[in-house]
MDAnalysis code that builds the backbone (N, CA, C; Angstrom):
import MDAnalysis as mda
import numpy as np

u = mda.Universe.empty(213, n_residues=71, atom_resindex=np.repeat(np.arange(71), 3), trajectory=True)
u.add_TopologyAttr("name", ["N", "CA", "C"] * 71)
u.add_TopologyAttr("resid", np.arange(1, 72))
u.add_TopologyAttr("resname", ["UNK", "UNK", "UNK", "UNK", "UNK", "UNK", "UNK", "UNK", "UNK", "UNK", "UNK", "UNK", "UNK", "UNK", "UNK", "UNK", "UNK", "UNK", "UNK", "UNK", "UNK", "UNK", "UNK", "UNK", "UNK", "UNK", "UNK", "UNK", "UNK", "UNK", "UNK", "UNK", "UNK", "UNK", "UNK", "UNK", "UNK", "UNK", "UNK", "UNK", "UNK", "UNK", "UNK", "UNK", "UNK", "UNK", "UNK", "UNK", "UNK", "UNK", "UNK", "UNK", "UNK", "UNK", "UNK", "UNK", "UNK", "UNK", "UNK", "UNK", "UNK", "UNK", "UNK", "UNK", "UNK", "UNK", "UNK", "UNK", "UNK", "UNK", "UNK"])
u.atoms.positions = np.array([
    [70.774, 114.233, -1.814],
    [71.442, 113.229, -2.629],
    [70.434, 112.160, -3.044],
    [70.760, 111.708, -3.969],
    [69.814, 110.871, -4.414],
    [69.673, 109.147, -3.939],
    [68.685, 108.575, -3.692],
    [68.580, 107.480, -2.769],
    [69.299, 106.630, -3.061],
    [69.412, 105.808, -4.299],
    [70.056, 105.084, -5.054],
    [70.759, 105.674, -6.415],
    [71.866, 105.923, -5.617],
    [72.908, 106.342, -6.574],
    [73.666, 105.907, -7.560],
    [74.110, 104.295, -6.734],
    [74.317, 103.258, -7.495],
    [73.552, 102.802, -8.862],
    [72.334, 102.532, -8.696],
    [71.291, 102.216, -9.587],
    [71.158, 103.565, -11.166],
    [71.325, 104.877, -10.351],
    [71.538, 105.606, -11.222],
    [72.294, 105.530, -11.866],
    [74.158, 105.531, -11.575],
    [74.894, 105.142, -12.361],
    [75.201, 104.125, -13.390],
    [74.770, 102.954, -12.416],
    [75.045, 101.696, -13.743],
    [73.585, 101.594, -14.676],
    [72.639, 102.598, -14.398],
    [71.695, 102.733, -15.811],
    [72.011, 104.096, -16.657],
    [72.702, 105.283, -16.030],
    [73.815, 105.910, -17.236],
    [74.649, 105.545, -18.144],
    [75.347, 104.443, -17.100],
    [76.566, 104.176, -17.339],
    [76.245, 103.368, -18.304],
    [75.483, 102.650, -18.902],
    [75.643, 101.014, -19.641],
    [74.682, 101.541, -20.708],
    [74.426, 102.617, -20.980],
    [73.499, 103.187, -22.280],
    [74.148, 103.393, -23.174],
    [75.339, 103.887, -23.098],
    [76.231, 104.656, -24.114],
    [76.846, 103.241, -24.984],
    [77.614, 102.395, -23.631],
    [77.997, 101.052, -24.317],
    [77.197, 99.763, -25.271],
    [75.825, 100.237, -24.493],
    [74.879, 99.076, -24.836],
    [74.739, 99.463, -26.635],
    [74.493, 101.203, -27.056],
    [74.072, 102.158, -28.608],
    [75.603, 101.112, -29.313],
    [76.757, 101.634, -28.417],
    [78.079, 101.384, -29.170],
    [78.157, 99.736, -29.353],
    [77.656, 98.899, -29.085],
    [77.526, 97.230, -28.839],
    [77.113, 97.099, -30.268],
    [75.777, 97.349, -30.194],
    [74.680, 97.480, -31.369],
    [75.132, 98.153, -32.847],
    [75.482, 99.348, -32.841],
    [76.280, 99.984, -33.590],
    [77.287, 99.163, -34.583],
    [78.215, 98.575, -33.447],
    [79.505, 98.215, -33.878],
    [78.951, 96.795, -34.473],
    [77.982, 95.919, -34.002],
    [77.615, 94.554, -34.688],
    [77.071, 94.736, -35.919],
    [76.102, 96.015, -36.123],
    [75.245, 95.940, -37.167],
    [76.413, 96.549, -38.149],
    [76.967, 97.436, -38.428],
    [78.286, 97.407, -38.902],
    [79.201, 96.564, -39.519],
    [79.755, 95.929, -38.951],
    [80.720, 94.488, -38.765],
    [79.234, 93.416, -39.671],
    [78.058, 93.337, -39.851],
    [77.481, 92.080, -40.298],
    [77.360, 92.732, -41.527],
    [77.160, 93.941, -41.846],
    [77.289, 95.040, -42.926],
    [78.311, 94.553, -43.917],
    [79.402, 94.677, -43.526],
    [80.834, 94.439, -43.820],
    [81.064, 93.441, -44.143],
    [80.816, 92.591, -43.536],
    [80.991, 91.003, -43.657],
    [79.921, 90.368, -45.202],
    [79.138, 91.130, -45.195],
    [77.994, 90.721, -46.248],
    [78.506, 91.364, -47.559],
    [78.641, 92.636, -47.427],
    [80.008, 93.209, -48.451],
    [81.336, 92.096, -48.947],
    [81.628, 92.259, -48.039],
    [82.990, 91.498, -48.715],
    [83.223, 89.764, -47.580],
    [83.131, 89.254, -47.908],
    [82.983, 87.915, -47.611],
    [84.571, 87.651, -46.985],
    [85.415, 87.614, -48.053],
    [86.164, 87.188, -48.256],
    [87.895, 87.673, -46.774],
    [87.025, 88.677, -46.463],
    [87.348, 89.637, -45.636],
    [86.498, 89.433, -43.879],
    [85.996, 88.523, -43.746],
    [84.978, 88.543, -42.752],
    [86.069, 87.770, -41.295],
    [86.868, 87.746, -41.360],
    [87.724, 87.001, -40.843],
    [88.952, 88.153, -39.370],
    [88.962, 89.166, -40.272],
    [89.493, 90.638, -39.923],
    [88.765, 91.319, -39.550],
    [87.384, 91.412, -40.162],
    [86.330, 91.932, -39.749],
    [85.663, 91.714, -38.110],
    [85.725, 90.597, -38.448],
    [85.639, 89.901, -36.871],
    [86.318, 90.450, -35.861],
    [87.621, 90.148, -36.357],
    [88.547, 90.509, -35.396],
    [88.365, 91.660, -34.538],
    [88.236, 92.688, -35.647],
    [88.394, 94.365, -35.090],
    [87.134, 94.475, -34.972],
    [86.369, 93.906, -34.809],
    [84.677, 93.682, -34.023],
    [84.946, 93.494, -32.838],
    [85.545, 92.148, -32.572],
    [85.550, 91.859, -31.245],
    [86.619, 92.650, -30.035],
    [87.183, 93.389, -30.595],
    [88.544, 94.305, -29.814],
    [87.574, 95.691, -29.946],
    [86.766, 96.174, -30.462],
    [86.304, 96.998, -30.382],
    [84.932, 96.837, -29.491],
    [83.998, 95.906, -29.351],
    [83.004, 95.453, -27.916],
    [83.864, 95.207, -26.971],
    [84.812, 94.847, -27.134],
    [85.677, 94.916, -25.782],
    [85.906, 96.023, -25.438],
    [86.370, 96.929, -25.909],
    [86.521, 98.302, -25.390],
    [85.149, 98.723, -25.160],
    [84.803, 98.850, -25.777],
    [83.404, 99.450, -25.385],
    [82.480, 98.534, -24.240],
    [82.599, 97.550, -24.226],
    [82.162, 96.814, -22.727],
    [82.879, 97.391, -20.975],
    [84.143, 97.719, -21.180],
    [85.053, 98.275, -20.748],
    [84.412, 99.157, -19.755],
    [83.681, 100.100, -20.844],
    [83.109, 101.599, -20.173],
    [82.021, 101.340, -19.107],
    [81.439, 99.740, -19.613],
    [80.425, 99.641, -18.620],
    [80.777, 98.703, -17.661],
    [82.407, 98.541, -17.156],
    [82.931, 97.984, -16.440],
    [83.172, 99.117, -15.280],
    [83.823, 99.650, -15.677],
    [83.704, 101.384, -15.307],
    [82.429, 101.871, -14.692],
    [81.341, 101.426, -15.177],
    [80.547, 102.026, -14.909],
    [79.799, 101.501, -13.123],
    [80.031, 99.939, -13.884],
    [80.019, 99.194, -12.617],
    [80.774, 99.110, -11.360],
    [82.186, 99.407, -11.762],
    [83.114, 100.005, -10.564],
    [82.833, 101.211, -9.715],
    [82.187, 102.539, -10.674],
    [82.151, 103.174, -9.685],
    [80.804, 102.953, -9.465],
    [79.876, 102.543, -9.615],
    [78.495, 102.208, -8.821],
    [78.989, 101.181, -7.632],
    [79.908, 100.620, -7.648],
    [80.247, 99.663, -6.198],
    [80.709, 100.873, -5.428],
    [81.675, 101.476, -5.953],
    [82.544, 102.160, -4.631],
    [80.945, 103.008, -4.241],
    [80.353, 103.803, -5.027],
    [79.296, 104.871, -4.585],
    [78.331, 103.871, -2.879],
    [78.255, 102.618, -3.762],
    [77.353, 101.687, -2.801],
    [77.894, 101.401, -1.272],
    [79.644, 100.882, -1.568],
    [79.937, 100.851, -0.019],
    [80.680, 101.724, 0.308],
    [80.702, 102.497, 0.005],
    [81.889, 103.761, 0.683],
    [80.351, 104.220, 1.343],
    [79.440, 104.522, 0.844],
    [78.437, 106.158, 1.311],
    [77.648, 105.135, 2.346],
])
């Protein structure tokens, strides 16, 4: 088994969210530069969408705790 398991996980775990973070901002400033007028909504479903996607690396962090004190 591997020594630090924990450490493994929450640097799997927070890669996928960190692409989808980035993704979803450069996007959303995209959008916002497009249509101005609209940047307001834009926002919105920006910020409900890093939330979800932060989520995963909440997840990710949960099970890197249990791996840490359970084993």
């Amino acid at each position: 088994m591997i020594e630090n398991s924990a450490a493994l996980v929450m640097g799997i775990g927070t890669i996928g969210p960190a692409l989808a973070i980035g993704a979803i901002g450069a996007a959303s400033v995209m959008a916002m530069a497009r249509n101005p007028e609209n940047s307001e909504r834009i926002q919105l479903a920006m910020i409900i969408a890093i939330a979800f996607a932060e989520a995963i690396a909440i997840y990710a962090l949960v099970v890197a705790l249990i791996i840490k004190f359970v084993n």
